[in-house]
C-alpha positions as a Markdown table, in Angstrom:
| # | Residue | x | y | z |
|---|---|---|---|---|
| 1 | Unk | 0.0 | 0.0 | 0.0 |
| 2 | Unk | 1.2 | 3.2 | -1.0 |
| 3 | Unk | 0.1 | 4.8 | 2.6 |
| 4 | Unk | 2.8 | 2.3 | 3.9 |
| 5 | Unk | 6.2 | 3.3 | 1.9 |
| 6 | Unk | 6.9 | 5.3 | 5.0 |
| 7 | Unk | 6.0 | 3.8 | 7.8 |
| 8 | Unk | 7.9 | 2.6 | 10.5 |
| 9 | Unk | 8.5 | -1.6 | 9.9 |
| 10 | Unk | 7.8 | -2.3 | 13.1 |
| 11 | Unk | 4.6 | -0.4 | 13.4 |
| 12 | Unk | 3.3 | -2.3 | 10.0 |
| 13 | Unk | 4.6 | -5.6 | 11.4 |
| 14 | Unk | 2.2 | -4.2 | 14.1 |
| 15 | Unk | -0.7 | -3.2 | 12.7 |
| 16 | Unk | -1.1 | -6.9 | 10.6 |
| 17 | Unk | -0.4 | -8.7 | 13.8 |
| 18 | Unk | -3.3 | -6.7 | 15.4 |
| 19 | Unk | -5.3 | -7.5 | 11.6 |
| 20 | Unk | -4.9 | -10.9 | 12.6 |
| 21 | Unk | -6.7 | -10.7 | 16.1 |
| 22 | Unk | -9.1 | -8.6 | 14.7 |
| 23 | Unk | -10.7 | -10.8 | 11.6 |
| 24 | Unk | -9.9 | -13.9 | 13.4 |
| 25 | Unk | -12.2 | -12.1 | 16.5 |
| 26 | Unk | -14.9 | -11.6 | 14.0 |
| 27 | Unk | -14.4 | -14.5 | 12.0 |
| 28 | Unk | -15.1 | -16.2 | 15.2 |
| 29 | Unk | -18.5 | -14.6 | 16.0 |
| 30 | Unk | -19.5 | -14.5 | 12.4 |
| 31 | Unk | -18.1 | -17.6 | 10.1 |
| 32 | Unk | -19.7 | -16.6 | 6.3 |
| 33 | Unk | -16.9 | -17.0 | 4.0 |
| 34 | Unk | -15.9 | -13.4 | 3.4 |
| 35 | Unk | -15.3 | -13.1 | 7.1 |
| 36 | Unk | -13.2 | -16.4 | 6.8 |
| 37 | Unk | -11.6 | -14.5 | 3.8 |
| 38 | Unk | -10.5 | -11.5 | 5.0 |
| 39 | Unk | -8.9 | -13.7 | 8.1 |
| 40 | Unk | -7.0 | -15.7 | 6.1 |
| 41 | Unk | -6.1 | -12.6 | 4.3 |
| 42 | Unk | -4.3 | -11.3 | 7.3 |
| 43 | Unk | -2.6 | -14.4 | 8.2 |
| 44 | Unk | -1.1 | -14.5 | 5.2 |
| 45 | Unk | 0.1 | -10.8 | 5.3 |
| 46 | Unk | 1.4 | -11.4 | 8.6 |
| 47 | Unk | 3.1 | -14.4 | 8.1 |
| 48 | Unk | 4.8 | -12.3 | 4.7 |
| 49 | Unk | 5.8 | -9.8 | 7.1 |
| 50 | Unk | 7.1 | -12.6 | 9.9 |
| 51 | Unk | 9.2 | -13.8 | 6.8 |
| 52 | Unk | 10.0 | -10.7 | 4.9 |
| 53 | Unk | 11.7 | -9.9 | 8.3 |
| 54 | Unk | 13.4 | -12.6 | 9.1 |
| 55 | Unk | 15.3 | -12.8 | 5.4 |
| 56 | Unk | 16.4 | -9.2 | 5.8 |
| 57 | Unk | 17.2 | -10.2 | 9.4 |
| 58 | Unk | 15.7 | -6.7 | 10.5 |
């Protein structure tokens, strides 16, 4: 995301870990497949950003 470019890493690293919690929360309460979607969404991020830093060793 172009909002993003600047942003601290660790406060993106952040913010998806906290995107996990929060679609997994609601994916929880309310299991319809977009809900599901947009959880598995942000695991994936996350686990890009898990990755992303542990190649650049940052």
């Amino acid at each position: 995301m172009p909002a993003w470019i600047h942003a601290p890493t660790t406060s993106v690293d952040v913010f998806a870990a906290a995107s996990v919690r929060m679609w997994e929360e609601i994916a929880n309460r309310d299991s319809v497949p977009w809900t599901e979607g947009m959880a598995c969404a942000a695991r994936d991020w996350h686990k890009h950003r898990q990755a992303l830093r542990a190649a650049l060793d940052i």
